[in-house]
N, C-alpha and C positions, 0 to 999 in steps of 0.2 A: 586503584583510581580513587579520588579522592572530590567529595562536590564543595568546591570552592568559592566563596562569595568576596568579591573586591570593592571597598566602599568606597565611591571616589573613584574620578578618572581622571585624577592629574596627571602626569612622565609616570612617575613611579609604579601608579597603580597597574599604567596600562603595561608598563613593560614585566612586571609581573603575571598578567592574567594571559596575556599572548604568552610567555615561555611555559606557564604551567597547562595551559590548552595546547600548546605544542610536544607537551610532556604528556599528555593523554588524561588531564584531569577534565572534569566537567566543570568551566568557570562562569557565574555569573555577575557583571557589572552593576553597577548601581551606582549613578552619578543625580546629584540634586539639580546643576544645572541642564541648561536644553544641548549643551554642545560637552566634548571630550577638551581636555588638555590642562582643565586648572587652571593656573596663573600663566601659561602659555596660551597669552591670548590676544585681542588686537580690539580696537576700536575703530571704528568708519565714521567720516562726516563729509560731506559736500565733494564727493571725490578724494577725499585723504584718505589712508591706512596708515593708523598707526601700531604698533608693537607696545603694548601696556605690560609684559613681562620680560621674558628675557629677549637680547636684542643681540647678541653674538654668539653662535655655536663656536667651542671646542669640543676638541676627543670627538669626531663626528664619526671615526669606527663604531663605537658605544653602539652607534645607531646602524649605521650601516652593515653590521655582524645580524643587526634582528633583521633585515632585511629591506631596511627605508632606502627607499632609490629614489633622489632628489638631487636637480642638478643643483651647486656649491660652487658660489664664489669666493674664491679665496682672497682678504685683503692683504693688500701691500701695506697701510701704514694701519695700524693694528687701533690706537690709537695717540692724539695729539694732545698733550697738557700743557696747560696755560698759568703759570704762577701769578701772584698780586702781582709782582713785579714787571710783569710784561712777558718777561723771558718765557721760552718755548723747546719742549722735550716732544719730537717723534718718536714713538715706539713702532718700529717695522719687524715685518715677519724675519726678517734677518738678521738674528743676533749681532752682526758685526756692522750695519749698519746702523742699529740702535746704539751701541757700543762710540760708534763715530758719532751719533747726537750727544750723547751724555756729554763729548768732552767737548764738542761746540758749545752746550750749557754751560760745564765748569770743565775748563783746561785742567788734562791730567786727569780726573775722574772715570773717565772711559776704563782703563784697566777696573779700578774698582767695582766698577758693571758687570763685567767680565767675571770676578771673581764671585759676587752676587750670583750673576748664573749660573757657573757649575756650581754653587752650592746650591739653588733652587733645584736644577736637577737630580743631585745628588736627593735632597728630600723629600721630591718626588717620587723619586723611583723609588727609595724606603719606605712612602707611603702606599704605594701601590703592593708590594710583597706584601706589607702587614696591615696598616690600616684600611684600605681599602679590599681588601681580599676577601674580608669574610663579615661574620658578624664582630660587632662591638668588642676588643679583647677584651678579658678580666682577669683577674689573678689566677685563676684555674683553667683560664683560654689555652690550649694546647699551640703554638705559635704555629701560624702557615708556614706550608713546608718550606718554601721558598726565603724565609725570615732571614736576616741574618742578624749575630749582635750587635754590629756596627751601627745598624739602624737604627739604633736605640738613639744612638748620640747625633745620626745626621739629620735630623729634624733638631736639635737646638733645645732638647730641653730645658723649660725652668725660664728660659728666654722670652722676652715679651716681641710681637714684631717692631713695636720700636725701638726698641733695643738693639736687634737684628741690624733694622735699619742704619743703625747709629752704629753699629759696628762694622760696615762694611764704607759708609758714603761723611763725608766731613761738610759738604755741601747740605743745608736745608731744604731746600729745595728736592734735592734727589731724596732725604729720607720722608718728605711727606710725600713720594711718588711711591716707595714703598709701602708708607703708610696706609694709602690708599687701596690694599690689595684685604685688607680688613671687612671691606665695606662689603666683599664680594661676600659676607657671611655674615654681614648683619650688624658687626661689632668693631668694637673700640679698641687702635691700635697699639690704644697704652694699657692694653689690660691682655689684649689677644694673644694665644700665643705663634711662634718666631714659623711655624710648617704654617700657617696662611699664606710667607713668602715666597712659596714654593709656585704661585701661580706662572709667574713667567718660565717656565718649563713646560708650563703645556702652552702659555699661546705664542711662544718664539718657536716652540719644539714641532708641536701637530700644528699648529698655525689656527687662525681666527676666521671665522667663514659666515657669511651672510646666505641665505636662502632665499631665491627669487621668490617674490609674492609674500615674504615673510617668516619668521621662525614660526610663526602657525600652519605650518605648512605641514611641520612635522607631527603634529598631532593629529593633521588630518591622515597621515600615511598611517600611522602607526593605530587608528580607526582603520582601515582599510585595511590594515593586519590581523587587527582585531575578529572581523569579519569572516575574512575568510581563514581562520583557525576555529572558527566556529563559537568562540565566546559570545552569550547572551548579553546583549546591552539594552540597559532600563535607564534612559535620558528622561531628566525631569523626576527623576523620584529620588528620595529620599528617606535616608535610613535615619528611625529613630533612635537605634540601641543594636546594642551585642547581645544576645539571648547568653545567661550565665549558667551556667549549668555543674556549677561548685568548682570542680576540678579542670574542666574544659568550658568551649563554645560552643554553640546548639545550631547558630546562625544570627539572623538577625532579624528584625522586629521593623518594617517600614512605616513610615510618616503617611497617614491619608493623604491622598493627592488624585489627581487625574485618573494615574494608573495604577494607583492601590487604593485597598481598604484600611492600611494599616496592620495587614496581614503579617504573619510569621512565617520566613522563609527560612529551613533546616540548611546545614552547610558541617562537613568535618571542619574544616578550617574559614576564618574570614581575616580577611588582609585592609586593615583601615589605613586608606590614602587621605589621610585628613591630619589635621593639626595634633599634637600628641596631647598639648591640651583638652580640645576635643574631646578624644576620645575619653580621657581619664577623669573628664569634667561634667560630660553626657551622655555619652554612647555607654561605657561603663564604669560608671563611677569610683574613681578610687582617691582616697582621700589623701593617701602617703604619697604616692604619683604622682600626683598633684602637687603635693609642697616643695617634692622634689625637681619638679617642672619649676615649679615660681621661683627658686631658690637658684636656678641659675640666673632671673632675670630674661627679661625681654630682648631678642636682637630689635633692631633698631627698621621703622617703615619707610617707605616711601609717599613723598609728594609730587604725584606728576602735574606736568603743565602740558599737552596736548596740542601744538600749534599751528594752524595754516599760515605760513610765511609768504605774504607776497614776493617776489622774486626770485632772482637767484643769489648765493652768494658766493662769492669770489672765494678759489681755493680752501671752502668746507669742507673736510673731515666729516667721515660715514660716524664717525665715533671721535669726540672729544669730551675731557675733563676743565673746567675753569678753576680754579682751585681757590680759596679764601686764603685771607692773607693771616687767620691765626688757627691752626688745625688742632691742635690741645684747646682751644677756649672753645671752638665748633665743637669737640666730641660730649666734652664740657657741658654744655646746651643738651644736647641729642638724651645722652646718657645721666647723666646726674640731676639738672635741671630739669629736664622734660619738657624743652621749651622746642621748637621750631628755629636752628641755628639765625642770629642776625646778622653774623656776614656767610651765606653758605657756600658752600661748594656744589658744583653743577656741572652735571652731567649730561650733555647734547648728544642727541640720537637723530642721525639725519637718512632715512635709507636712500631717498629717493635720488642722493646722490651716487649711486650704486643702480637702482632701480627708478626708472620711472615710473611704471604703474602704481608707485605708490603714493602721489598726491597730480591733482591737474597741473597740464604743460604752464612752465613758467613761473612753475611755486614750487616751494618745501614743504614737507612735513617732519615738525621739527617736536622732539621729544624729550623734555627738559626733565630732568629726575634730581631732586633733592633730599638727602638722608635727616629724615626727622624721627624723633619718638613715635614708638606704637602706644600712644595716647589721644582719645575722642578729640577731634581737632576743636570743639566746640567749649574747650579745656586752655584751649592757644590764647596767649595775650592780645594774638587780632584775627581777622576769620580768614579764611581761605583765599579770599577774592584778593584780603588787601596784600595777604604773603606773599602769592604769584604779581602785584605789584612790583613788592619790597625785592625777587627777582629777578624781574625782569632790570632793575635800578642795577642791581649790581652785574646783571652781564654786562649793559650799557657802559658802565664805567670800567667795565674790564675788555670791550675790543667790540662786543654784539649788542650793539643798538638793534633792536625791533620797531623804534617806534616810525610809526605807518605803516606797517608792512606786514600788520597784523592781521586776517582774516578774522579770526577764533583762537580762543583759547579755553579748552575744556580741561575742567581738574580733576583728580582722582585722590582720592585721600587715605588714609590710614581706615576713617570710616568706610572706605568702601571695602577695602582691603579685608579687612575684620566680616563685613555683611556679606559681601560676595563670596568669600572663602571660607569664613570661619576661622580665618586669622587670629592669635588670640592676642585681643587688644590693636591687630592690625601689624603685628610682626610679620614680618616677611619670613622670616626663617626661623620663628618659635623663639626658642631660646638662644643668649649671645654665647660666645665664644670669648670665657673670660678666665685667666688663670690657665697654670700649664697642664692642668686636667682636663679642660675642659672637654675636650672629645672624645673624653671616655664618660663624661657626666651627662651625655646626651641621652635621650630615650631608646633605648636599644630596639632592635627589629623584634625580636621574641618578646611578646607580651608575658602575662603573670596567670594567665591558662592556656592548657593546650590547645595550640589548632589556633593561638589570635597572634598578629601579626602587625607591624608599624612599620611603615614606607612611607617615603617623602620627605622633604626639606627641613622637617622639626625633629626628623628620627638620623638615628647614625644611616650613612654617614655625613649625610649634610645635605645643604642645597642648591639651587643648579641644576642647569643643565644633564649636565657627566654623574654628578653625584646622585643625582636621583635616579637616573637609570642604571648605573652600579649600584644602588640599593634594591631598585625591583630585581637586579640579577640574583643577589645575595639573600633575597624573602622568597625567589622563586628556589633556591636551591633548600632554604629550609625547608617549605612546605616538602619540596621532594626526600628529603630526610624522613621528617616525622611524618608523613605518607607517601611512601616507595609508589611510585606508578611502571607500571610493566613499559608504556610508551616512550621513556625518560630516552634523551638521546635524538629523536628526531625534531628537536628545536630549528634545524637549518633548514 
């Protein structure tokens, strides 16, 4: 048995410190906020709930294997995209009725959809025997057993996703729908590479699910698993550092605060659920780590707009995209410029069309998310206030006028992103997804001593949902590697 300290209680951290307390180690939590879940988390005002993180479950087995029992809605129309042009693509949980939108968008396309699909599945499934399986491979990674060689090739190497795109759809339209599947990782579809396309095999395949009361819902179970596994949780404190101890970890070194002195708590192993940044910038200093971090470049933040919508609206979509009418000049802005896109694309999250409990009878709450630089918005050519403007002008002229029927609108920034989490610079997912290395040039789960460990959305294998809890699976199996526990096995 082995006494394990987990910094941070984002997805990742938790689903590791539950599987290794279920493995019979002794786990202690340590999160700086007052609550569990990270960037799974929500916002209240005036009777609104909103979802300030993630806002649709896939792969909900991931969860429901640890033992989360939450009832799930499953959507029918996954979601609805809106081009400059007017024109309108459904995506449903039904492969072949998505397949019959495409060719109502552009006659004859449908097939090409189709073919799109089986090969997202196809690189799905390749990714899950080998990418997802374990830790990070490397040239002396011995391949999962389950590996084959053909997976080499059915992920598309060398291929950018717009490329992918461009080689399956002849319609523009349909390739910046693909395009779009970039974003779910922070980065830029003309540099990404072509396995990002692989998403729509999990949310046509396992289907896309909403959570009554909200995807926070599930960090409050998976606290509640916590619990009674017996893992120690220390909400509201803060770890300073990783105790170094040449060759290994000692443990870690806490932040004075309420519930500490600043004290040094001993640990075999300590698993940091924190930004890889972070860690190799503070917790324990590494300076090579670090360049290697910068040296991929920042994925790309988020700008929310948080909205009380007076009424109701006529045939809203729980989940839709608006889309800008130049998406290489948008990425353009994000990534090269560092500017705040000036025609963006926009992402409408509406639960309460699903749920009512989630804003008072008679209104929306509506959650507009725009892909900007993880840079200080105070950096932006104009300030917060006047963007979410600039906005709301361009849903306006593309089908959703707000005006009057605005309650509130509260913002969230890349600065918050960055201060609330420890985002570095406010990236949502650490580093982009650039070049056909790139997820193998990620931060791997095994640190550079024994016993330290990297979970979460900056570390392999990415972030999300799915992926960060397929990373606590694969940091819990390593701890249980490099410290055998007698318990190992009664996870269920």
């Amino acid at each position: 048995m082995a006494e394990v300290i987990v910094v941070g209680g984002g997805v990742g951290g938790m689903v590791s410190a539950l599987l290794l307390a279920r493995d019979g180690h002794e786990v202690r939590l340590y999160e700086r906020l007052p609550r569990l879940g990270g960037k799974l988390a929500e916002h209240r005002r005036d009777g609104f709930t909103f979802s300030i993180g993630p806002s649709l479950l896939t792969l909900p087995g991931l969860f429901q294997d640890l033992g989360v029992s939450l009832d799930l809605v499953e959507l029918d129309e996954l979601c609805r995209y809106r081009f400059a042009d007017g024109s309108v693509l459904s995506a449903h949980r039904d492969p072949e009725r998505t397949a019959g939108s495409v060719d109502r968008l552009s006659p004859g396309e449908g097939q090409a959809w189709r073919a799109y699909y089986r090969w997202a599945r196809g690189c799905f499934e390749a990714s899950r025997r080998t990418f997802f399986a374990g830790p990070i491979p490397g040239p002396l990674t011995r391949p999962p057993a389950d590996a084959r060689l053909s997976d080499l090739w059915a992920v598309a190497p060398g291929r950018t996703l717009h490329g992918l795109a461009s080689r399956f759809f002849r319609d523009p339209r349909l390739r910046q729908y693909v395009d779009r599947y970039a974003t779910y990782a922070g980065s830029n579809p003309y540099r990404a590479p072509a396995a990002l396309g692989c998403v729509p095999a999990i949310e046509h395949g396992d289907g896309g699910w909403y959570v009554p009361g909200g995807l926070p819902r599930i960090a409050e179970a998976l606290g509640a698993l916590l619990d009674k596994a017996g893992v120690e949780v220390h909400l509201g404190t803060e770890v300073a550092g990783v105790l170094d101890g040449g060759d290994r970890v000692r443990g870690v070194r806490l932040a004075p605060s309420g519930e500490s002195n600043g004290e040094r708590v001993g640990a075999d192993a300590v698993i940091v659920n924190a930004d890889a940044a972070a860690l190799y910038g503070r917790l324990l200093p590494d300076r090579r780590r670090l360049r290697r971090i910068a040296g991929l470049g920042r994925s790309s933040s988020a700008f929310l707009m948080l909205a009380g919508v007076e009424g109701r609206t006529e045939g809203l979509p729980h989940h839709s995209i608006v889309f800008s009418a130049d998406y290489e000049r948008e990425f353009a802005d994000i990534f090269d410029r560092g500017l705040p896109p000036e025609d963006p694309t926009v992402y409408i999250g509406c639960s309460s069309v699903h749920d009512p409990s989630q804003a008072p009878g008679g209104a929306e709450n509506w959650v507009m998310l725009v892909n900007v630089p993880a840079r200080d918005p105070s950096r932006w050519p104009m300030p917060p206030e006047a963007y979410s403007g600039l906005v709301l002008d361009r849903l306006a002229a593309r089908g959703h006028d707000l005006s009057g029927r605005l309650r509130f609108v509260d913002l969230f920034t890349p600065a918050d992103l960055r201060d609330r989490y420890g985002a570095w610079g406010g990236a949502i997912y650490g580093g982009a997804y650039s070049g056909a290395l790139a997820p193998f040039r990620r931060p791997g789960n095994r640190g550079p001593r024994r016993g330290l460990y990297l979970v979460g959305g900056s570390a392999h294998p990415g972030g999300g949902l799915p992926l960060v809890a397929m990373g606590g699976r694969i940091v819990a199996d390593l701890v249980n590697e490099d410290f055998p526990s007698l318990g190992k096995g009664s996870r269920q």
